[in-house]
N, C-alpha and C positions, 0 to 999 in steps of 0.2 A: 565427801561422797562415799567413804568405805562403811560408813555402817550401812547408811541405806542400800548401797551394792548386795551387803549381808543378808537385808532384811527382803530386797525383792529375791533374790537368788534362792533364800531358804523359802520361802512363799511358794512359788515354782514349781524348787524342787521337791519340796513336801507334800503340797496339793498331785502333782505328777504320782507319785510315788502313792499315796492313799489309792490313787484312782488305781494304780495297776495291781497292787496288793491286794487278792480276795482277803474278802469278811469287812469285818467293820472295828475298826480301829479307834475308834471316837476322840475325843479332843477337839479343841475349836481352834480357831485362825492361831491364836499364839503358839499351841501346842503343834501344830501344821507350822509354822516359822519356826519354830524350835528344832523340831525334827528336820526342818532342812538346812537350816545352817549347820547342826550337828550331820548331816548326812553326808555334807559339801567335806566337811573337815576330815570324818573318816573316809568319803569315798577317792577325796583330795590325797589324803596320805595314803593307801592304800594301793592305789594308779599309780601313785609317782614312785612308791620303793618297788611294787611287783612288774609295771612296765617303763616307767621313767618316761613318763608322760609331759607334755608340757602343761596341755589339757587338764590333768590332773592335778599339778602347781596349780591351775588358772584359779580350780573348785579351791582347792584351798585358801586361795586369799582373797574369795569372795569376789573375782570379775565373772561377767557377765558374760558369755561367751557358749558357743554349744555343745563343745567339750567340756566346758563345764558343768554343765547345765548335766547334760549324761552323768557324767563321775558323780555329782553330788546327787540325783536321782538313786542311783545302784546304791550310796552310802546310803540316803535315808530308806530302800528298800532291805538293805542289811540293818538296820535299826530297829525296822516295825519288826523283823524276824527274831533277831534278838530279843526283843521286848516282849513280844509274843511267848517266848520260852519263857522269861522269867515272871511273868505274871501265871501263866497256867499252873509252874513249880508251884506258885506261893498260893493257888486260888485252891 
């Protein structure tokens, strides 16, 4: 059950995340799954060294939970931010 865990969790949190981010960020469902399992992982790791979260463990190893579900939202809204810089640099 751990990758599908991955696969609904990043879904979620990436669709979540799109929505709350102004503009338009484009990508389709995989690119939206992508961005949330990467979002889980840094907002995973990021929770757990700067508040030592359990929450934040949860996003990281992909359970389902609504601490985690947050952590990995705020990661993948740190992502589309990131991302956003480095495409404008390069455009």
């Amino acid at each position: 059950m751990g990758i599908i865990a991955w696969i609904v969790l990043g879904l979620i949190a990436g669709a979540i995340a799109k929505l709350i981010y102004p503009g338009s960020q484009g990508g389709g469902i995989f690119a939206t799954i992508g961005l949330g399992i990467l979002g889980a992982l840094v907002g995973g790791y990021l929770g757990q060294v700067l508040l030592g979260s359990s929450g934040a463990a949860a996003a990281s190893v992909g359970a389902l939970t609504i601490p985690s579900i947050i952590f990995a939202v705020l990661g993948s809204l740190l992502l589309i931010f990131i991302w956003g810089l480095i495409t404008r640099r390069a455009a």
